[in-house]
Each structure stands twice: as structure tokens, then as C-alpha cells.
KOLGU-4560 file (N, C-alpha, C; in nm, 3 decimals, padded with zeros to 5 digits):
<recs>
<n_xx: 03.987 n_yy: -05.288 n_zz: 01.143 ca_xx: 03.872 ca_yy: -05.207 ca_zz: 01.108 c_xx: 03.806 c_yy: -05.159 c_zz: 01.236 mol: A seq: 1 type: UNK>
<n_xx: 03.763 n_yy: -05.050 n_zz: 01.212 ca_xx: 03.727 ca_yy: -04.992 ca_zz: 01.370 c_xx: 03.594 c_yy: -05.007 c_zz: 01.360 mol: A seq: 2 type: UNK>
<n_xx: 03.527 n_yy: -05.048 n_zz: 01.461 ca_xx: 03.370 ca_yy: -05.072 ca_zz: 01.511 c_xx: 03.287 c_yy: -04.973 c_zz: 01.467 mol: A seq: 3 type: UNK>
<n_xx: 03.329 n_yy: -04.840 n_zz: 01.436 ca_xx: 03.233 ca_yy: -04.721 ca_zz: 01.448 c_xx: 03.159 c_yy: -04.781 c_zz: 01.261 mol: A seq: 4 type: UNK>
<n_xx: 03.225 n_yy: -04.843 n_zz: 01.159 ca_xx: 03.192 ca_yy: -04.855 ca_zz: 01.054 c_xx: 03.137 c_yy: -04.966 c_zz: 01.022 mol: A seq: 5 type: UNK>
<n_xx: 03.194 n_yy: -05.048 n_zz: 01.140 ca_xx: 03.158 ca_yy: -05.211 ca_zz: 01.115 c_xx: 02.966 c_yy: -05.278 c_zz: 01.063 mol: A seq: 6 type: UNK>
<n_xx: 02.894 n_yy: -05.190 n_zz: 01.145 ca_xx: 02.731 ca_yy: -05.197 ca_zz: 01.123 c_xx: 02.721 c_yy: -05.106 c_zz: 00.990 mol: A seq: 7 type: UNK>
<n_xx: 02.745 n_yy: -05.080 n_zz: 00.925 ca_xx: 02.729 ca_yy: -05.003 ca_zz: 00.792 c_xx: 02.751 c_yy: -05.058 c_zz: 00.658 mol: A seq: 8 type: UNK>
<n_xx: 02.883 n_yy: -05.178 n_zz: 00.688 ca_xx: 02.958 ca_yy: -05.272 ca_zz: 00.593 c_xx: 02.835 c_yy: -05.370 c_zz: 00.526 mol: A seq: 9 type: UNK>
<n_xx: 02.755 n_yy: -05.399 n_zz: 00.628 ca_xx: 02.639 ca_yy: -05.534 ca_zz: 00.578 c_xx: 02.564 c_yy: -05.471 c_zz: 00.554 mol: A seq: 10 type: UNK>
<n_xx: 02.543 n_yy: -05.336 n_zz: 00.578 ca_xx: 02.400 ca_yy: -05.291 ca_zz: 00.500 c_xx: 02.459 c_yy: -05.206 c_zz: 00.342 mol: A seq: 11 type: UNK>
<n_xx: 02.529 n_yy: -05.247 n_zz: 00.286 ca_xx: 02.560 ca_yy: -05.240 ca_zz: 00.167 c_xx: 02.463 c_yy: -05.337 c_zz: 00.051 mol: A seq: 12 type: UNK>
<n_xx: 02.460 n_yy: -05.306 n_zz: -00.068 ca_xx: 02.403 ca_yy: -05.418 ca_zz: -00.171 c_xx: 02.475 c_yy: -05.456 c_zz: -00.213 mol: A seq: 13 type: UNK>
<n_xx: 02.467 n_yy: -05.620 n_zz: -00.196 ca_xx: 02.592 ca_yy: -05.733 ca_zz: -00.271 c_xx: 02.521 c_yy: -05.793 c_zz: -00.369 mol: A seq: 14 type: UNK>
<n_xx: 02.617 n_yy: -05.829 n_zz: -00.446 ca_xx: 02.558 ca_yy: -05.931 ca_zz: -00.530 c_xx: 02.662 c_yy: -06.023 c_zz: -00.583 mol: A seq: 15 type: UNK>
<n_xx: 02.628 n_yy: -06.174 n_zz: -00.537 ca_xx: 02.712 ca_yy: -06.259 ca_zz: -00.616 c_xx: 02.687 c_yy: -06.342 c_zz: -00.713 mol: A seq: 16 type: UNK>
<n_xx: 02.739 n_yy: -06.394 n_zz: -00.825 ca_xx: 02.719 ca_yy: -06.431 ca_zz: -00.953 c_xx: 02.839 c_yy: -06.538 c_zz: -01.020 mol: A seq: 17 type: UNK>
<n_xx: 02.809 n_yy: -06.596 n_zz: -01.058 ca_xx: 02.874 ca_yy: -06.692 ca_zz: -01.161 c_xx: 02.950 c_yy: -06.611 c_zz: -01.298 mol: A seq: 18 type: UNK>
<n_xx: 03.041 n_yy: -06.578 n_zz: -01.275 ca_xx: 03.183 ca_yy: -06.520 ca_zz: -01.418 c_xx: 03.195 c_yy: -06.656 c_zz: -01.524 mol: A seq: 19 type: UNK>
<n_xx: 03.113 n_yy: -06.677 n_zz: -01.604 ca_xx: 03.201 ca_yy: -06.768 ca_zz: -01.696 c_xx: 03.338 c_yy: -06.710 c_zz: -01.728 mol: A seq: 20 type: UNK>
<n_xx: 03.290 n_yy: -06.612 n_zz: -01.817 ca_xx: 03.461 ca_yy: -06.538 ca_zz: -01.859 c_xx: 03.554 c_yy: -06.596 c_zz: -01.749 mol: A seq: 21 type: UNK>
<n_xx: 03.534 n_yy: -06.542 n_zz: -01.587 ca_xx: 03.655 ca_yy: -06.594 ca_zz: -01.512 c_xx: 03.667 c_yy: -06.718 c_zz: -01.458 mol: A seq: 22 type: UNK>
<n_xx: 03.565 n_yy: -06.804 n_zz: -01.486 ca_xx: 03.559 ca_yy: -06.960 ca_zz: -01.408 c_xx: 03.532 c_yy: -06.936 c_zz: -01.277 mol: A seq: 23 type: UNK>
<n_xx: 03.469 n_yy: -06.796 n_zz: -01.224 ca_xx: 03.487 ca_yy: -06.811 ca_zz: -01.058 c_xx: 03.364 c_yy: -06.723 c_zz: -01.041 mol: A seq: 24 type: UNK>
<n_xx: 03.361 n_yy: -06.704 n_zz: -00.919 ca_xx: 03.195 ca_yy: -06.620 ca_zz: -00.901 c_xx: 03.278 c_yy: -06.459 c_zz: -00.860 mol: A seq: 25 type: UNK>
<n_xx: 03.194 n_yy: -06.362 n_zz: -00.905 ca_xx: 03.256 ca_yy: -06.222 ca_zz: -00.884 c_xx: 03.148 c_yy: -06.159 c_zz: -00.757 mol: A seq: 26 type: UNK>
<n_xx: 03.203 n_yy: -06.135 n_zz: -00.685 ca_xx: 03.064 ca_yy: -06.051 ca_zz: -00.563 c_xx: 03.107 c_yy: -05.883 c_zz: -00.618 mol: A seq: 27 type: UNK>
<n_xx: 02.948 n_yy: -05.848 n_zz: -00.604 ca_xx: 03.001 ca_yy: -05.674 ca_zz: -00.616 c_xx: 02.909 c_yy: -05.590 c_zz: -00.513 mol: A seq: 28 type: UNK>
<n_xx: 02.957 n_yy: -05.472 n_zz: -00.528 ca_xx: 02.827 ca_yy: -05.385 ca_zz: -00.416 c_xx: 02.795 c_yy: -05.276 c_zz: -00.526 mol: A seq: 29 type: UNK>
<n_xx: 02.686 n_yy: -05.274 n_zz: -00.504 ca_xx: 02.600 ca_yy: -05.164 ca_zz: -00.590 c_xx: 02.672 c_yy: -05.024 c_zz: -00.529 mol: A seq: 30 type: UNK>
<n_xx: 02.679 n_yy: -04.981 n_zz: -00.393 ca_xx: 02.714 ca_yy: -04.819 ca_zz: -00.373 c_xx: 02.878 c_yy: -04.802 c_zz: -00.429 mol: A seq: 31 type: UNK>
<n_xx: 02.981 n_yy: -04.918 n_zz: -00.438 ca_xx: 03.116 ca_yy: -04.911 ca_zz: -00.509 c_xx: 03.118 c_yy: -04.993 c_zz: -00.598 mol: A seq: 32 type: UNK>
<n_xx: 03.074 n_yy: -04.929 n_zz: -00.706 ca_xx: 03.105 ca_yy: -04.997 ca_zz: -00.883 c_xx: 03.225 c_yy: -05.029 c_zz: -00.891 mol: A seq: 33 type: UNK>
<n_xx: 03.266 n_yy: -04.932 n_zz: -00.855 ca_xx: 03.492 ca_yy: -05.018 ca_zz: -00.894 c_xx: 03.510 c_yy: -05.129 c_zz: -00.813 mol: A seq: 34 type: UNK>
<n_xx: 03.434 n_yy: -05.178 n_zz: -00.717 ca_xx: 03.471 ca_yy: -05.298 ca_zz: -00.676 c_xx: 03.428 c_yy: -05.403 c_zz: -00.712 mol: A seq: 35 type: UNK>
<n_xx: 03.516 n_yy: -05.571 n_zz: -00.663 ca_xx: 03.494 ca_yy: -05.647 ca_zz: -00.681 c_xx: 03.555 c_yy: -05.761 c_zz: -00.658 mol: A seq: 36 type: UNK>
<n_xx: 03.499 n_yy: -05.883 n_zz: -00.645 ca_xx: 03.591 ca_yy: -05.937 ca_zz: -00.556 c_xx: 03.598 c_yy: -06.064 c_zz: -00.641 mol: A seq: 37 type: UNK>
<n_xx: 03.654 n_yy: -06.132 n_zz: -00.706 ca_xx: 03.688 ca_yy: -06.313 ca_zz: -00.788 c_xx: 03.734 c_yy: -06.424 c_zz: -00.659 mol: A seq: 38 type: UNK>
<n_xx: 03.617 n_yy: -06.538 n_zz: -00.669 ca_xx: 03.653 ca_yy: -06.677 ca_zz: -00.597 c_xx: 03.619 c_yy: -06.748 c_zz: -00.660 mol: A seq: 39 type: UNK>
<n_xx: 03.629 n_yy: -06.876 n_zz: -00.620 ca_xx: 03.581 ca_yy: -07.014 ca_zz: -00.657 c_xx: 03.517 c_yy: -06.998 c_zz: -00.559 mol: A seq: 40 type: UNK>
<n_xx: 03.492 n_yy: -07.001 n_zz: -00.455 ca_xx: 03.337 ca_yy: -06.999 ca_zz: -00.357 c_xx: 03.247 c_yy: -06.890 c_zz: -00.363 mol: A seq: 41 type: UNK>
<n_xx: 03.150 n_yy: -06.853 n_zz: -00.323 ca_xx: 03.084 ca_yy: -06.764 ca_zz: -00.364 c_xx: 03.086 c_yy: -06.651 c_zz: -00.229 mol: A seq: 42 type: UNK>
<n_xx: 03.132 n_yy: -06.798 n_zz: -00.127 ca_xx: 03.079 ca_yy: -06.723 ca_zz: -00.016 c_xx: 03.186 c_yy: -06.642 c_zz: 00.040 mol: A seq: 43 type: UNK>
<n_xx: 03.313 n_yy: -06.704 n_zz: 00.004 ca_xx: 03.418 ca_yy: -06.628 ca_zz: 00.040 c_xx: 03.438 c_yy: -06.502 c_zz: -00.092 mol: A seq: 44 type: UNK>
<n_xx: 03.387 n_yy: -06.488 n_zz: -00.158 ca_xx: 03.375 ca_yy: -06.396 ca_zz: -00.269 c_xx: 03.298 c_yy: -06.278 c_zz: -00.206 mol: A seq: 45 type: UNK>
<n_xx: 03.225 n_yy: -06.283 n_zz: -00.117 ca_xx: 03.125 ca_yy: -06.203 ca_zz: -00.076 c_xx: 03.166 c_yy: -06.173 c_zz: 00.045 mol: A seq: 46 type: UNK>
<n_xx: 03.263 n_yy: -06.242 n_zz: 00.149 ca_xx: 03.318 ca_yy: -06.216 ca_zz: 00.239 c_xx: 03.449 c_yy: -06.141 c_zz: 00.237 mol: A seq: 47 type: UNK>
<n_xx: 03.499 n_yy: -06.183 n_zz: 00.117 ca_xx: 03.632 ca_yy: -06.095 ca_zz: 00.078 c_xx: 03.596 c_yy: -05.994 c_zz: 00.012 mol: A seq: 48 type: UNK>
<n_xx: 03.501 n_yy: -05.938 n_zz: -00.051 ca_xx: 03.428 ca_yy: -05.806 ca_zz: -00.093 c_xx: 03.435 c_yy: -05.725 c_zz: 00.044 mol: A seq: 49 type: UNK>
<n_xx: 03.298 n_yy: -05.769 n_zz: 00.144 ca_xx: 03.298 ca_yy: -05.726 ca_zz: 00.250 c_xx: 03.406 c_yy: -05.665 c_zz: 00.339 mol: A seq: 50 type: UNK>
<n_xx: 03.518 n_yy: -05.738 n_zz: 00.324 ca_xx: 03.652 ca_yy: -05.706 ca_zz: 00.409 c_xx: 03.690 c_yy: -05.580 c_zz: 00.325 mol: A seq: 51 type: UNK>
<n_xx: 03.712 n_yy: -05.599 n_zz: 00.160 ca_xx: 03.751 ca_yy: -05.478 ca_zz: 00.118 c_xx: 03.669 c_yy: -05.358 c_zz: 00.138 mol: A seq: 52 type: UNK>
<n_xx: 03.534 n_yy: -05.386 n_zz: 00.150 ca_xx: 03.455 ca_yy: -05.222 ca_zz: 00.151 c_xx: 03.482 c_yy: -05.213 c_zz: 00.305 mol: A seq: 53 type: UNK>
<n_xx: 03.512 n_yy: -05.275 n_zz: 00.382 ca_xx: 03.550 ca_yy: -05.214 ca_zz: 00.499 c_xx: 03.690 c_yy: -05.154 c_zz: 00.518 mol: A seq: 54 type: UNK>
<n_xx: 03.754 n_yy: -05.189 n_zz: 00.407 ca_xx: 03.898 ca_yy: -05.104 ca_zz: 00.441 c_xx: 03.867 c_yy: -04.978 c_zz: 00.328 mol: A seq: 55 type: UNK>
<n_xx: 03.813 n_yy: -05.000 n_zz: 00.276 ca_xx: 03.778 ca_yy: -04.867 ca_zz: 00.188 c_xx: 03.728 c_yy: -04.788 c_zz: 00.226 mol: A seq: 56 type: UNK>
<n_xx: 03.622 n_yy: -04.811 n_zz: 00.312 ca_xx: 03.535 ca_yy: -04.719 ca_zz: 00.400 c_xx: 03.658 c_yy: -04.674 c_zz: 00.540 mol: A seq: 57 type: UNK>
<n_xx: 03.729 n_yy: -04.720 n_zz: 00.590 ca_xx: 03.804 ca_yy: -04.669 ca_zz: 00.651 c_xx: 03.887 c_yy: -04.586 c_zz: 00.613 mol: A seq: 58 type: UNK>
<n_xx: 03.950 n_yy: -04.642 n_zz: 00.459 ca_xx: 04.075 ca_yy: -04.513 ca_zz: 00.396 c_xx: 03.970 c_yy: -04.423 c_zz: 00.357 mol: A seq: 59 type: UNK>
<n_xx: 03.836 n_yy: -04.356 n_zz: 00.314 ca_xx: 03.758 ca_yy: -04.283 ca_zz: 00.314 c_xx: 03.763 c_yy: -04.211 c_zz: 00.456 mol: A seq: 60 type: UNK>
<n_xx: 03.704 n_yy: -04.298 n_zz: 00.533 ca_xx: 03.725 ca_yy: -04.158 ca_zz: 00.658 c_xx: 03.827 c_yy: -04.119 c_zz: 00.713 mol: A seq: 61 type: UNK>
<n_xx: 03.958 n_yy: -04.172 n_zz: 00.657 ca_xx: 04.107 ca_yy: -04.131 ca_zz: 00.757 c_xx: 04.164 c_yy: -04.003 c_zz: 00.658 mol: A seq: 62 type: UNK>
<n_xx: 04.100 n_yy: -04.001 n_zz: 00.511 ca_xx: 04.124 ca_yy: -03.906 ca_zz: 00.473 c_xx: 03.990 c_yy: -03.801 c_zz: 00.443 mol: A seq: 63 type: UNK>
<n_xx: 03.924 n_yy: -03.806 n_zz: 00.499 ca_xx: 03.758 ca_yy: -03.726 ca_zz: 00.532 c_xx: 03.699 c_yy: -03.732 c_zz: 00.413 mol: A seq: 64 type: UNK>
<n_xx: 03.727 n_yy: -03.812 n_zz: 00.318 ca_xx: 03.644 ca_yy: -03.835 ca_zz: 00.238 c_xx: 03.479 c_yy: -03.877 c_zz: 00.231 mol: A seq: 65 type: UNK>
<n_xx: 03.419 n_yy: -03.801 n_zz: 00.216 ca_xx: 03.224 ca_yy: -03.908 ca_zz: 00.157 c_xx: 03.221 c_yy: -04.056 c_zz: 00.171 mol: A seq: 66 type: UNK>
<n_xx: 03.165 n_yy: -04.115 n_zz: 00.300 ca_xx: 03.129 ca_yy: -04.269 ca_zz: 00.205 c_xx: 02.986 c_yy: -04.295 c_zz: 00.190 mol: A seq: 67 type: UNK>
<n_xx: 02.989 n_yy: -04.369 n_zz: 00.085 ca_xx: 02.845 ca_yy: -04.396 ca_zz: 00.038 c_xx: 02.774 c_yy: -04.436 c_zz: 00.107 mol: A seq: 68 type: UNK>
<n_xx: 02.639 n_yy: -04.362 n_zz: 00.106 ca_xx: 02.550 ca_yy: -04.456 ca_zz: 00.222 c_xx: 02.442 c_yy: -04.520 c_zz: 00.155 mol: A seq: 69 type: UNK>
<n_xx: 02.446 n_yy: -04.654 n_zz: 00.235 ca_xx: 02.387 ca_yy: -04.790 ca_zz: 00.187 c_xx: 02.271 c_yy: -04.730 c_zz: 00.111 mol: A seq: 70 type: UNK>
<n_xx: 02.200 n_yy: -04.813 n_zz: -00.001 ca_xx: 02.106 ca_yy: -04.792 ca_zz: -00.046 c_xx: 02.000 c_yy: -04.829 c_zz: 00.070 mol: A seq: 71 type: UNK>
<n_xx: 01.993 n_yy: -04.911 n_zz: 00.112 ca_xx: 01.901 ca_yy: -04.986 ca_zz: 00.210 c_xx: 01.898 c_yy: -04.874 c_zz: 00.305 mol: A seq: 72 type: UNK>
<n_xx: 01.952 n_yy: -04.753 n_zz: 00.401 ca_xx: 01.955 ca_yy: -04.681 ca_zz: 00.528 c_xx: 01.944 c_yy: -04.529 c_zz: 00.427 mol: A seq: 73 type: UNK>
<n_xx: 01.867 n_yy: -04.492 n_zz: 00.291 ca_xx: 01.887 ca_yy: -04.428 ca_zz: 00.242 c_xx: 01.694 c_yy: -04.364 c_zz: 00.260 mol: A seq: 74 type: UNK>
<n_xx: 01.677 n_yy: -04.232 n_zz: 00.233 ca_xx: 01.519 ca_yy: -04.237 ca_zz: 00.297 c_xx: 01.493 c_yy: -04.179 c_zz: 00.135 mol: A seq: 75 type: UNK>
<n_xx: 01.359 n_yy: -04.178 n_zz: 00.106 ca_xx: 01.371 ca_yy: -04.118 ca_zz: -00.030 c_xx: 01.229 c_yy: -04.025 c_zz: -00.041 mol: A seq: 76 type: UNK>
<n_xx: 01.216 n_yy: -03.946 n_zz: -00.084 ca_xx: 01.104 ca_yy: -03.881 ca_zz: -00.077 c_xx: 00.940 c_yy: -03.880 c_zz: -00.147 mol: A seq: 77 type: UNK>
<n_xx: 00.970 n_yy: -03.948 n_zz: -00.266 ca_xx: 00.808 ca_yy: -04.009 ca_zz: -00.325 c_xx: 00.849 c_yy: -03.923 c_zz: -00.467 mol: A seq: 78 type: UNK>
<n_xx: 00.945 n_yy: -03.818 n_zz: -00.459 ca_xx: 00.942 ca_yy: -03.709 ca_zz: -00.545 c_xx: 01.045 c_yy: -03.780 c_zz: -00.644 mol: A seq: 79 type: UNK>
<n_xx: 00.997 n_yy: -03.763 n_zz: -00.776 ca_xx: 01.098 ca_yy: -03.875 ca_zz: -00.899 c_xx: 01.095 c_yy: -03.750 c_zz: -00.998 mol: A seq: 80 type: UNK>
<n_xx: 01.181 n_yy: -03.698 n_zz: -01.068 ca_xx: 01.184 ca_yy: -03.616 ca_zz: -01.184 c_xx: 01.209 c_yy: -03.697 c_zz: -01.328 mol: A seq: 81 type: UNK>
<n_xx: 01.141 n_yy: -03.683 n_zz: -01.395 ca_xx: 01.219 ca_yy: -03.765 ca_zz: -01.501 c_xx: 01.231 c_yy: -03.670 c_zz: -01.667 mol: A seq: 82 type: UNK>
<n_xx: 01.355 n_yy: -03.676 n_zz: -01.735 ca_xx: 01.363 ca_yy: -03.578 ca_zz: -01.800 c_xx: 01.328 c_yy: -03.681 c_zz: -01.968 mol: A seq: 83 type: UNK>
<n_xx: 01.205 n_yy: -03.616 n_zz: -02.026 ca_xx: 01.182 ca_yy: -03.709 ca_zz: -02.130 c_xx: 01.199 c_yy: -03.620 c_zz: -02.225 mol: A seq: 84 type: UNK>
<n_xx: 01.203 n_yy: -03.744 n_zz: -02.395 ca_xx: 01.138 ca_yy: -03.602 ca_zz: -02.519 c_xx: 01.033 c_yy: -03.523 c_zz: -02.511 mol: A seq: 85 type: UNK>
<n_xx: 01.021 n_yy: -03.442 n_zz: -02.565 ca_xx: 00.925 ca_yy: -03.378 ca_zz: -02.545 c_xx: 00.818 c_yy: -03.398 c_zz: -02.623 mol: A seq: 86 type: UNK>
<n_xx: 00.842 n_yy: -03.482 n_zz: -02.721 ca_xx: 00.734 ca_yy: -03.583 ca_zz: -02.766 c_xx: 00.675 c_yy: -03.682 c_zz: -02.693 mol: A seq: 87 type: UNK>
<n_xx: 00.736 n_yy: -03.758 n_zz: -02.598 ca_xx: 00.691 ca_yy: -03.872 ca_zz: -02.511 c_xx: 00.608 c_yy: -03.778 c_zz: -02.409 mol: A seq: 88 type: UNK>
<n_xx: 00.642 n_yy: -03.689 n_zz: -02.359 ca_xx: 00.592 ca_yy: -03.594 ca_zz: -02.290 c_xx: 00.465 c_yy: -03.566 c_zz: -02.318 mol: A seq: 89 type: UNK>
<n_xx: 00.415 n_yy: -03.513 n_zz: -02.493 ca_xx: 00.322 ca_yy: -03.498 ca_zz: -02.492 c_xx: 00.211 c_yy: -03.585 c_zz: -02.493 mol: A seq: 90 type: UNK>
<n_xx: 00.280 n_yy: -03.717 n_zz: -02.558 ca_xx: 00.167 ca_yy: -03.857 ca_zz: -02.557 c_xx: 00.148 c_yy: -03.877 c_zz: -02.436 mol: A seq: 91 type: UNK>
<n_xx: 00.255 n_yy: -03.904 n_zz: -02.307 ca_xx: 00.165 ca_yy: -03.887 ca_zz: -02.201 c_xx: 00.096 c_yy: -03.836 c_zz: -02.161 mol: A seq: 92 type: UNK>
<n_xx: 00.104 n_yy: -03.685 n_zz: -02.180 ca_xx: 00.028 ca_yy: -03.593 ca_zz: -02.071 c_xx: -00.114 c_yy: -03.601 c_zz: -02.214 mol: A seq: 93 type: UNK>
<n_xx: -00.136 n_yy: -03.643 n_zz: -02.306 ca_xx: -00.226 ca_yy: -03.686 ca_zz: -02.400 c_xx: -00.340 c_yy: -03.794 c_zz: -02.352 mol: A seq: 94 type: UNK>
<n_xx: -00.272 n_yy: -03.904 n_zz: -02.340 ca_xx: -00.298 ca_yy: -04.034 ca_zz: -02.269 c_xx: -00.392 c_yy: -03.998 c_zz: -02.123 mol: A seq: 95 type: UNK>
<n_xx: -00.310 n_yy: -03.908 n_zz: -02.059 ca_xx: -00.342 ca_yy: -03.913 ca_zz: -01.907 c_xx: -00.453 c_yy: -03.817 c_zz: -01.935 mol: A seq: 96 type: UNK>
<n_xx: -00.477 n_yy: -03.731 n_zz: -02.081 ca_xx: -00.623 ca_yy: -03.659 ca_zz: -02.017 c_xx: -00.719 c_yy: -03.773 c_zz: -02.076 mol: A seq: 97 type: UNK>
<n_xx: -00.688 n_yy: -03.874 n_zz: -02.187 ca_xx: -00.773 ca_yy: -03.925 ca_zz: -02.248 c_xx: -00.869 c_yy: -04.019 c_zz: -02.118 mol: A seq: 98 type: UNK>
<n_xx: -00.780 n_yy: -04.041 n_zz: -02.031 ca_xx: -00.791 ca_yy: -04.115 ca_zz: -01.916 c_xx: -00.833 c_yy: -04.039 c_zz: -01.835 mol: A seq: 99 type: UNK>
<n_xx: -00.862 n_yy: -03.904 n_zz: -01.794 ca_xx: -00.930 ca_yy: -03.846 ca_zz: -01.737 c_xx: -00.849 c_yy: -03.808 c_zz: -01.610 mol: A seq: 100 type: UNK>
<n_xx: -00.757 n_yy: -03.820 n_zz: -01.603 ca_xx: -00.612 ca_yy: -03.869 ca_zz: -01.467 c_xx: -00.522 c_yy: -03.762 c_zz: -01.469 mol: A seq: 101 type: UNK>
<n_xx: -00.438 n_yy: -03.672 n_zz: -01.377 ca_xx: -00.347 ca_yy: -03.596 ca_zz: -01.363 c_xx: -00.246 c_yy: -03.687 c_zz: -01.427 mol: A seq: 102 type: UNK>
<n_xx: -00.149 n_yy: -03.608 n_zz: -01.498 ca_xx: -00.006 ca_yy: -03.682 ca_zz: -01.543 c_xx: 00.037 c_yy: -03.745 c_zz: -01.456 mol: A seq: 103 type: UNK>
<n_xx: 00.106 n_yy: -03.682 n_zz: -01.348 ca_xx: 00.185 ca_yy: -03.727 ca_zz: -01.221 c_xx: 00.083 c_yy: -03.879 c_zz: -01.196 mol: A seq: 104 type: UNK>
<n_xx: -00.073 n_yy: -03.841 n_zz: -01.215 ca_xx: -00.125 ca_yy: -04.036 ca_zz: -01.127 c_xx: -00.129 c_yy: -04.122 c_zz: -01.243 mol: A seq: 105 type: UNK>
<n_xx: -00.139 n_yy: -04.075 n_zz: -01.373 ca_xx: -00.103 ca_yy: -04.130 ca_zz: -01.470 c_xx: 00.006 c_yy: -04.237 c_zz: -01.549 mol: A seq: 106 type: UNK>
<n_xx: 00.151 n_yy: -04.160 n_zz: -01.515 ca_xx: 00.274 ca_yy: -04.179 ca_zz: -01.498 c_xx: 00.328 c_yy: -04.285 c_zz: -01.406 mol: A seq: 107 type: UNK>
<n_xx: 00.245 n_yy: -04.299 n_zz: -01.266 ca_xx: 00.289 ca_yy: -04.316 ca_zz: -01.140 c_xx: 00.170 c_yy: -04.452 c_zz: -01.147 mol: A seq: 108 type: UNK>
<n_xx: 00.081 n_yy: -04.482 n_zz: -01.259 ca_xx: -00.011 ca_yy: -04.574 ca_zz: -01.280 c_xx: 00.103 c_yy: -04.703 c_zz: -01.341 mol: A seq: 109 type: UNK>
<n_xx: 00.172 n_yy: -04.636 n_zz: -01.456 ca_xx: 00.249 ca_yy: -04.683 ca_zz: -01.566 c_xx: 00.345 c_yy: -04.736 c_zz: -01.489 mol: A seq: 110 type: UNK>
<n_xx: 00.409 n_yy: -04.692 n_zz: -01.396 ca_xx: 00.547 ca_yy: -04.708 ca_zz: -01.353 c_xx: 00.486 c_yy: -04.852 c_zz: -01.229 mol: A seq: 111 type: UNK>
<n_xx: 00.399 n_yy: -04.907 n_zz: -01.189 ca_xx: 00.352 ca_yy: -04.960 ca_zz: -01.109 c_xx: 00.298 c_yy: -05.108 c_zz: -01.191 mol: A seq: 112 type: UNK>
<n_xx: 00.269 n_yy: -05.100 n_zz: -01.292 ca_xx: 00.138 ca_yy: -05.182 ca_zz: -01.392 c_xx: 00.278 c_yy: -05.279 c_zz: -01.402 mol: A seq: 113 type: UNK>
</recs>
């Protein structure tokens, strides 16, 4: 694995967990859903994940493919769209005058509480 990717590999989101179904713990990364890795240790479950998103991320750039960038090194802007019924729509924006409040600080009250 070449160095240029190596600092990118740990700032991925892991997660390891207990599989009843498999008797073993499964590690996964949130930015590659198709992956995954089965141990009886957890830790080598998460270390053998790791090894694979680093060869994945390499066959990604040898064929110039996109690789995902970490959620964690990702910047985000404050700006959230969210596409509702247009019934829920109106009870909020209902709510938020009953409350005396712009939708958006309304919404952004709800999503916080």
C-alpha cells in the first residue's frame, strides 16, 4: 500500500459488533457499505477491514476511480434540504408561526430538542 493513502485509511468510520447469526464480530466502514470484514477477535476484524479499504482505495486510484472521502475530513455547510409531505410541511410552517419563529429556526429547534 503506498503512503500517499495510508493517513486517509483511519480516518474512515468503523464499526465493530457482535454477529450472532455468524458467531464472530463483523467490522464495517460507513463510506464502503459493501464491505466487511468476519473474526472471532474484534480487533483483528477491524484491522483486517482496515487492510481491505486500503487495497480498495488503491485499486480505486490505479484505475482513477472516486474514493470516498472520510466522513470525519468532510466540511459541511449548515445548509440541510429536506423534502417532506406537503402536509407535514404545512403543520410545521403552522406550528412555527403559532410559535412566533421562522420555519428554518423552528425546524432547526426540533431537530436539536
Amino acid at each position: 500500500m503506498s503512503t500517499r493513502h495510508a493517513p486517509v485509511v483511519a480516518h474512515y468510520r468503523y464499526s465493530v459488533q457482535w454477529s450472532p447469526e455468524d458467531q464472530e464480530f463483523v467490522a464495517t466502514v460507513a463510506e464502503f457499505p459493501s464491505l466487511s470484514w468476519l473474526d472471532e477477535d474484534q480487533i483483528e476484524a477491524l484491522r483486517n477491514l482496515e487492510n481491505l479499504v486500503a487495497a480498495v482505495i488503491e485499486d480505486l486510484a490505479r484505475s482513477g476511480e472516486k474514493i470516498p472521502q472520510p466522513l470525519a475530513d468532510r466540511k459541511y455547510s449548515g445548509r440541510l434540504n429536506l423534502r417532506v409531505s406537503p402536509e407535514l410541511h404545512r403543520k410545521l410552517a403552522l406550528e412555527a408561526a403559532n410559535h412566533g419563529v421562522p420555519l428554518n429556526r423552528y425546524a432547526t429547534e426540533l431537530l436539536t430538542a
